[in-house]
C-alpha positions in Angstrom: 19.4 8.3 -39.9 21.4 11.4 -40.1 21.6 13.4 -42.8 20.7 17.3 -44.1 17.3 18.2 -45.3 15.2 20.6 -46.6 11.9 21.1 -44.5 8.3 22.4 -46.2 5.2 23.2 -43.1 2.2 24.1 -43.5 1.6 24.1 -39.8 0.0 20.9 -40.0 2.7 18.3 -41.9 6.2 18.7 -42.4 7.9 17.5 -45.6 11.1 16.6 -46.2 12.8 15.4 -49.0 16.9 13.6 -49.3 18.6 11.8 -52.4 18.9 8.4 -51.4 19.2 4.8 -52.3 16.4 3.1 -51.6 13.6 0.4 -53.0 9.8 0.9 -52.7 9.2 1.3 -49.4 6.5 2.7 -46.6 7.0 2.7 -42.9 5.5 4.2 -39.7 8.7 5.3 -37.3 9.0 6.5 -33.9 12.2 8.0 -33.3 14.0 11.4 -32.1 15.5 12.7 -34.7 18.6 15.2 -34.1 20.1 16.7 -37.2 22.0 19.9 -38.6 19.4 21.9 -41.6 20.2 24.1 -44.1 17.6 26.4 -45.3 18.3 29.2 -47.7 20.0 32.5 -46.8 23.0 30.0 -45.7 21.3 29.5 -42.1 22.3 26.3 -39.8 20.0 25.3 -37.5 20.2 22.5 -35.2 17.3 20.5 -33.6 16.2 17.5 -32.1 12.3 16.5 -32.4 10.7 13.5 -30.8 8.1 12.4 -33.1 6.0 10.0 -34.9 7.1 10.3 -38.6 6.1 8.4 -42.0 8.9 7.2 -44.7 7.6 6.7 -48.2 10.3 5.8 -50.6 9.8 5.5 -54.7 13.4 4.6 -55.4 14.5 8.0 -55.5 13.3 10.4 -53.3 11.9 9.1 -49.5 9.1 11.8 -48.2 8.7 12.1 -44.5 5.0 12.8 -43.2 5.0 13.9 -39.5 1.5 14.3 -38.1 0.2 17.4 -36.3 3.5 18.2 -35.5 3.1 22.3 -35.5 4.2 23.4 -32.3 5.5 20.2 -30.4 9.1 18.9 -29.6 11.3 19.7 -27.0 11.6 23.0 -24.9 13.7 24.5 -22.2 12.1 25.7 -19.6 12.5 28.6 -17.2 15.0 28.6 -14.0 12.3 26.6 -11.3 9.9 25.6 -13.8 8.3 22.0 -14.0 7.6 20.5 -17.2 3.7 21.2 -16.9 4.6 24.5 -17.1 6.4 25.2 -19.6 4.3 23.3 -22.1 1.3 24.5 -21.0 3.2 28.2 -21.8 3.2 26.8 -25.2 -0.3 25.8 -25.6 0.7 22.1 -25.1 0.8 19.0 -22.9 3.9 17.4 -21.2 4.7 14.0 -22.5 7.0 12.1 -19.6 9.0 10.6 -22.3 12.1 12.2 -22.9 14.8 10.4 -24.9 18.3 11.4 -25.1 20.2 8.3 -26.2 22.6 9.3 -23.9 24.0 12.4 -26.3 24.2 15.9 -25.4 22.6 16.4 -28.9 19.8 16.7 -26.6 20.6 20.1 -25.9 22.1 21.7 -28.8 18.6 23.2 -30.4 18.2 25.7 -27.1 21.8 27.2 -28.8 23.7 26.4 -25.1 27.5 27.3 -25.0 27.2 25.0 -21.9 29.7 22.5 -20.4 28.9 19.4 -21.1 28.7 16.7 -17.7 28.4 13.1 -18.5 26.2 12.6 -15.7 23.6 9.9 -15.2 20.2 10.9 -14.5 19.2 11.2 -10.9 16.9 14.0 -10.3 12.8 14.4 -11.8 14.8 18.0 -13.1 17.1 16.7 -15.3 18.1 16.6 -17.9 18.8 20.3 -16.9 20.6 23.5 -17.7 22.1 25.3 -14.7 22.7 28.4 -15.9 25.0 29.5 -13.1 27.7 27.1 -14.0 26.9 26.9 -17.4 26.7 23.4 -16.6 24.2 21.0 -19.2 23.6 17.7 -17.0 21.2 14.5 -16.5 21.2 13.0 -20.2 22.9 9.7 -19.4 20.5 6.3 -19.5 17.6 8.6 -18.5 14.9 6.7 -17.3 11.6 5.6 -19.5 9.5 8.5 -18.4 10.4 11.5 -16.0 7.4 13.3 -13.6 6.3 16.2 -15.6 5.9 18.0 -11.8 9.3 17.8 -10.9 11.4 21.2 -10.5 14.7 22.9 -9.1 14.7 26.8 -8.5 18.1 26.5 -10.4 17.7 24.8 -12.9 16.5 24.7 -16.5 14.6 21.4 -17.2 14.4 20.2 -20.8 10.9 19.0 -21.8 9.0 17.2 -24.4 5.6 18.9 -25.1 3.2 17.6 -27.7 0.2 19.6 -29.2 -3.4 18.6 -27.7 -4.9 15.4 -29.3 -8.8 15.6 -30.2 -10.9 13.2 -29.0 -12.6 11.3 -25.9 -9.8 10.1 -23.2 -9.1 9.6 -19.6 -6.3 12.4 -18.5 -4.6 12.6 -15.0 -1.5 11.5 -13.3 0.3 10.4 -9.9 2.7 11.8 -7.8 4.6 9.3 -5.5 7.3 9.6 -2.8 8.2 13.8 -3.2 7.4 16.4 -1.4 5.2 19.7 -0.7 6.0 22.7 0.8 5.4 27.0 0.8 6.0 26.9 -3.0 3.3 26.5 -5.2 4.0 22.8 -7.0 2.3 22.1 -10.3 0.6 18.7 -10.1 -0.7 18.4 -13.0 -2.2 20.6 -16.5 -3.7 20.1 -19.2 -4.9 22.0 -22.9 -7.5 20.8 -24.8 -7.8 20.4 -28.8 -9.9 23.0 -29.8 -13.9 22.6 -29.7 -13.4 19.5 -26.7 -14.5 19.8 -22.9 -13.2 18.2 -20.1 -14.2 17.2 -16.5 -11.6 17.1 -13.5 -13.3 13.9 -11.3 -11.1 12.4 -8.9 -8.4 13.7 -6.8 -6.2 11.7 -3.8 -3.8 13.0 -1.5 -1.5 12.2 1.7 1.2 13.4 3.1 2.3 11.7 6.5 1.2 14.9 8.7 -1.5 15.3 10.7 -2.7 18.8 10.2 -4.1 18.7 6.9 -5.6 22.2 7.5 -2.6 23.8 6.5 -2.9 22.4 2.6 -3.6 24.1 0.1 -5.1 22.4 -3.5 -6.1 24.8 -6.5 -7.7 24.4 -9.8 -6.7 26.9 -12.5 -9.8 27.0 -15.2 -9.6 27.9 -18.6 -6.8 29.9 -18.3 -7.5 32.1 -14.9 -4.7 34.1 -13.5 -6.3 33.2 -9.8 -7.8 30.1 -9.2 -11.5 30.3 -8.6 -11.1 26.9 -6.7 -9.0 26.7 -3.5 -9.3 24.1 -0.8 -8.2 22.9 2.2 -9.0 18.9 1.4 -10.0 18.1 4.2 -12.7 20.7 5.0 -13.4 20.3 0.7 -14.4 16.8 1.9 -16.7 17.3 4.5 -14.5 17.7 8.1 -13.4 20.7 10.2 -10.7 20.6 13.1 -8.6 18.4 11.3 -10.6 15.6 12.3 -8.4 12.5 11.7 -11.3 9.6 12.2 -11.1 7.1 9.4 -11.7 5.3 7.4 -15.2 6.4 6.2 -16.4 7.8 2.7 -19.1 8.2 0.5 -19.1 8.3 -3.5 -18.7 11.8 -3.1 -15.5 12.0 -0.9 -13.9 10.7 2.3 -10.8 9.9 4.0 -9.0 6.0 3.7 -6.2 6.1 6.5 -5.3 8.5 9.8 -2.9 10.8 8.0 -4.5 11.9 5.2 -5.7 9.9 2.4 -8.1 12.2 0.9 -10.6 11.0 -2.1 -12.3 14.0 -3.7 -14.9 13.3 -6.4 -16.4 16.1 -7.6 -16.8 17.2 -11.4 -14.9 20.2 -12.1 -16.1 21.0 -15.7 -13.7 22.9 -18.0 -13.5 24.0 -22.0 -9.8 24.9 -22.3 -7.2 24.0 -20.1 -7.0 23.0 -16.3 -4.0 23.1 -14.2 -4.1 21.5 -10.5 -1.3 22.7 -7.7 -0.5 21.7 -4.1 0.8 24.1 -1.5 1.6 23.6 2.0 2.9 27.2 3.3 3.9 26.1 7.1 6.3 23.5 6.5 8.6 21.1 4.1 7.1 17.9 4.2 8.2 14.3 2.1 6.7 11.7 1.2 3.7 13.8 -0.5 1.3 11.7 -3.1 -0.7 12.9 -5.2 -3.3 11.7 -8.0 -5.5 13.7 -10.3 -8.3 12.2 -13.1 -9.9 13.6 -15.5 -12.0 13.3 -19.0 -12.4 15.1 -22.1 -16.1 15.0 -24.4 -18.2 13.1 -21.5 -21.3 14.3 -19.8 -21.7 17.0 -17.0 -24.4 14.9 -14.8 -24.8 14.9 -11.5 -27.7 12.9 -10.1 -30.4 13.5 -12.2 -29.2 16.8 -13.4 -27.5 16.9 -16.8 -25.7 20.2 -17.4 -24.5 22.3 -20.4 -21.1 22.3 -21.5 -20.8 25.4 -20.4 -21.2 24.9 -16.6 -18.5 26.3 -14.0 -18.0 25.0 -10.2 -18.2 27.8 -8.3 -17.0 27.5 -4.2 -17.3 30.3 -2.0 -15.9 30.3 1.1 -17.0 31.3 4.3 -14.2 32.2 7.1 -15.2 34.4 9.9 -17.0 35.1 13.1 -20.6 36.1 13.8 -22.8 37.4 16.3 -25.9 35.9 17.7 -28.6 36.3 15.6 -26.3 37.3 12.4 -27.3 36.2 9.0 -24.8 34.3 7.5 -24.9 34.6 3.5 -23.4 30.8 2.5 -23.4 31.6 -1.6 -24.4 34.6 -3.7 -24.9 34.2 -7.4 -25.8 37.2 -9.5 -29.2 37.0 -11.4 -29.5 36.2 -14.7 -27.6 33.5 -13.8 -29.1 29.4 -13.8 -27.6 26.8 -11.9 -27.4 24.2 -9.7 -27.0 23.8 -5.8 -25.0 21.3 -5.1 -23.2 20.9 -1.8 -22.3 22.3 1.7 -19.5 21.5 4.3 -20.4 23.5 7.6 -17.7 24.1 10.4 -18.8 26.0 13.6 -17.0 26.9 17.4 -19.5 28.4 19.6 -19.8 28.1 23.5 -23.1 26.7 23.0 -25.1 25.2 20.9 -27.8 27.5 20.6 -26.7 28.1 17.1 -28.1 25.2 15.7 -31.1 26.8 15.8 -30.9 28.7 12.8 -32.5 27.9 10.0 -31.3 27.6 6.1 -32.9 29.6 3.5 -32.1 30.7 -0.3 -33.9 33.2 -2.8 -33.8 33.8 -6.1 -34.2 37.1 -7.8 -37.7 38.8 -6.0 -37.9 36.9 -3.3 -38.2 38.3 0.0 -38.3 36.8 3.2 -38.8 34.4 4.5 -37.2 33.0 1.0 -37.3 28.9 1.0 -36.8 27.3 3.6 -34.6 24.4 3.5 -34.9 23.5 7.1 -36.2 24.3 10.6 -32.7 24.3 12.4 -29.2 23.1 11.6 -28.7 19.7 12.7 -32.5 19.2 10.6 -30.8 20.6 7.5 -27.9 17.9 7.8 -30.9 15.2 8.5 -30.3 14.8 12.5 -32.3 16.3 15.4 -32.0 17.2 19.1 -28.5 19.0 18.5 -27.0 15.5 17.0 -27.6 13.1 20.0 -26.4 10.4 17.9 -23.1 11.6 17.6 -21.0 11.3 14.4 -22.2 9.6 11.2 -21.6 9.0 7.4 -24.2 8.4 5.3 -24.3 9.3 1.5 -26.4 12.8 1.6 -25.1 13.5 5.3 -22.7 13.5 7.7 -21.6 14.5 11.2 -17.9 14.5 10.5 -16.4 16.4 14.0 -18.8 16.8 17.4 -16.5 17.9 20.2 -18.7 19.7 23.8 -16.7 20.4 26.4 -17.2 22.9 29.2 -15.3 25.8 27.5 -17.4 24.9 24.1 -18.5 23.0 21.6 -17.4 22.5 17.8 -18.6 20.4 15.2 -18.9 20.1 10.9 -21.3 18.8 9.0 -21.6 18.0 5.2 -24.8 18.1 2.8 -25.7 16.9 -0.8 -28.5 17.9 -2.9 -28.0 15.1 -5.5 -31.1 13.4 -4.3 -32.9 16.5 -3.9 -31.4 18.8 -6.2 -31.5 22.5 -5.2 -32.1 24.3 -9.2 -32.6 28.0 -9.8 -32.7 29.9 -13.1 -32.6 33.8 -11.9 -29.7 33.9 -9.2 -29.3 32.3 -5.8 -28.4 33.6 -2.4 -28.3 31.3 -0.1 -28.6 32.0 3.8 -28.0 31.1 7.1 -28.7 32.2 10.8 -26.4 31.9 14.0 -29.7 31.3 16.1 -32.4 31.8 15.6 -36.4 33.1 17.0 -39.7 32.2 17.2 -43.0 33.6 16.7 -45.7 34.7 19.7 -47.6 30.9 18.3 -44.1 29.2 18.8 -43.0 28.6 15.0 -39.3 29.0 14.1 -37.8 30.3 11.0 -40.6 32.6 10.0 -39.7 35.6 11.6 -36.8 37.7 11.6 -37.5 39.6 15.3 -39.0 37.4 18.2 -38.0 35.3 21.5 -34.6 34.3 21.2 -34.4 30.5 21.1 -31.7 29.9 24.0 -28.7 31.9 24.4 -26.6 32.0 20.6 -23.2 33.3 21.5 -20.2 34.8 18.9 -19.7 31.9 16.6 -16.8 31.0 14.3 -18.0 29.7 10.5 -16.1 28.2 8.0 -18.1 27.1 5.0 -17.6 25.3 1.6 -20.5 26.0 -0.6 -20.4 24.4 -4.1 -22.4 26.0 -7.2 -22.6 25.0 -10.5 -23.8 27.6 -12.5 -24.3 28.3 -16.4 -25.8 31.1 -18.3 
């Protein structure tokens, strides 16, 4: 229906009342409703809402009821922006759905002098505004839902964003068939209803490449300018050197096909908003997927570990190269602090491997060493001995992901869980390790920080993941 009204808000409802012809009536309508109002002062406005509205109709008067509409309905978005971003500017979430009933109408609210182009839609960017040819495009039989990702450094996308909804639900969403490249791409965000929680739980990608070193996957929480988590995924689930062996997995993570195919499980906790990005910054490459999961109001557990809403995932990264006999610090958190010790992916290059010797270690605030120990040398701590004779394995608290020993060297990575045997502290944690280690004049390792050098340690390269819940 078209017609002029007069709108009421409270920020909550919006009322609106039109002389009509009508008999008793109530009904619930779904609709996008594009009209011309007249308020006082002799101000037009134009605008075009998609919502859910209810008609109530006493033979006189019909009143419309739109629910929790404050705030929601469709935006323009800045030159290069995706739809996740410019609702999530707005304190809201993109909804795909974007209809246009094939009428430029669909632009008229942003107050455009733009040309109109009777274009069909083609592009996950349209409809669209390019400002530089004053051209408004892509609002011809657009299709049932568009990719809330999808972006042109150009162009102005129009998007439908709708306030957070309250309540327990599964959140996420899927990326097929685009591409990734040096620009960060928004995959996915998300803003919760006030006083709900949320936990990121499942993330898949692939691209058909075959160095997946070079990608980059962030989590923005609760609003953070930088994101506190940034990954490689394939070193996030468990394997250096852009090792391609599959397919293997645990519950936890693993890898389903040669190029790529990452499944990431981990519970990234979260009280206002998330946003999840991709980056590849050496090359274009198509044919990216990409699928995120999620929940709001469930349970932080892992293992037999329940945690407080409150919780944060913590990685820190390691990235550098030691000398023998250095002491590697894996994770540092600040006392006062409690938490939760929860995982480890270890990555070495060495000319040896003398540096499995050393041993890992943590303290809490007023320990000294020796600490606790967590093992007597590094293949122990990932639950294999005599330097990993077995070769590679996959088991559901460890794994040998990458063994490689040539003449010239050796490298390997490793992966560690302490569901089973959770790792708990309630005063801080740093948590250590040694690139070789010594032993004592009776012959026992790990207890002494001077000594007999076991074998001959050499410089080695580390990279580390070490996930930390924490909470205060």
């Amino acid at each position: 229906i078209l017609f002029t009204v007069i709108v009421a808000s409270n920020g909550n409802q919006v009322e609106a009342v039109v002389s009509t012809q009508s008999t008793g009536t109530s009904s619930k309508i779904n609709t996008t409703y594009c009209t011309e109002m007249i308020v006082p002062h002799c101000l037009l406005l134009t605008f075009c809402i998609l919502f859910t509205f209810i008609v109530e109709s006493n033979g006189n008067q019909v009143k419309i009821t739109v629910p929790n509409a404050a705030g929601a309905g469709l935006y323009l978005g800045e030159k290069g922006q995706s739809c996740f971003q410019t609702c999530y500017q707005q304190g809201l979430n993109c909804n795909p759905v974007i209809q246009t009933k094939n009428s430029p109408l669909v632009f008229s609210q942003f107050k455009l002098s733009c040309d109109y182009v009777a274009s069909n839609w083609s592009s996950s960017f349209e409809p669209g505004y390019n400002p530089s040819s004053n051209m408004c495009f892509g609002y011809m039989n657009v299709p049932a839902a568009i990719t809330c990702s999808g972006a042109n450094p150009k162009i102005q996308r129009v998007c439908n964003c709708q306030a957070p909804v309250k309540g327990t639900t599964t959140l996420g969403t899927g990326l097929s068939n685009s591409y990734v490249d040096g620009t960060e791409q928004w995959i996915f965000s998300q803003v919760l209803a006030s006083g709900d929680t949320g936990v990121m739980s499942h993330l898949w990608v692939t691209y058909p490449a075959s160095d997946d070193a070079t990608m980059v996957i962030r989590y923005y929480v609760d609003g953070e300018k930088e994101a506190s988590i940034q990954f490689d995924p394939s070193l996030a689930c468990g394997v250096g050197f852009s090792d391609d062996y599959a397919p293997w997995g645990t519950k936890w993570f693993g890898k389903g096909a040669v190029f790529g195919s990452w499944f990431f499980n981990f519970k990234i906790p979260f009280t206002t908003s998330i946003v999840v990005t991709a980056q590849l910054p050496s090359i274009h490459q198509n044919g990216f997927y990409m699928i995120v999961r999620g929940s709001t109001n469930t349970p932080l557990i892992v293992g037999d570990v329940t945690m407080p809403s409150n919780a944060r995932l913590n990685l820190f990264v390691v990235d550098a190269v030691f000398k023998p006999l250095d002491w590697i610090t894996l994770a540092n958190v600040s006392e006062d602090t409690q938490g939760y010790y929860f995982q480890i992916t270890l990555s070495v290059q060495s000319r040896n491997l003398n540096f499995l010797e050393g041993c890992f270690r943590y303290y809490t605030a007023g320990q000294t060493f020796p600490g606790t120990l967590l093992s007597t040398g590094a293949e122990d701590y990932f639950d294999s001995g005599w330097y990993f004779d077995a070769g590679v394995y996959h088991l559901p608290v460890s794994g040998l992901t990458h063994f490689n020993q040539t003449k010239e060297g050796v490298s390997m990575s490793a992966y560690r869980f302490h569901e089973m045997d959770p790792v708990l502290f309630n005063d801080g944690l740093q948590f250590v390790w040694r690139n070789g280690d010594v032993y004592d004049a009776s012959g026992i390792k790990c207890l002494s920080q001077e000594g007999n050098v076991v074998g001959d340690p050499q410089d080695s390269r580390v990279q580390a993941y070490t996930w930390v819940y924490t909470w205060n």
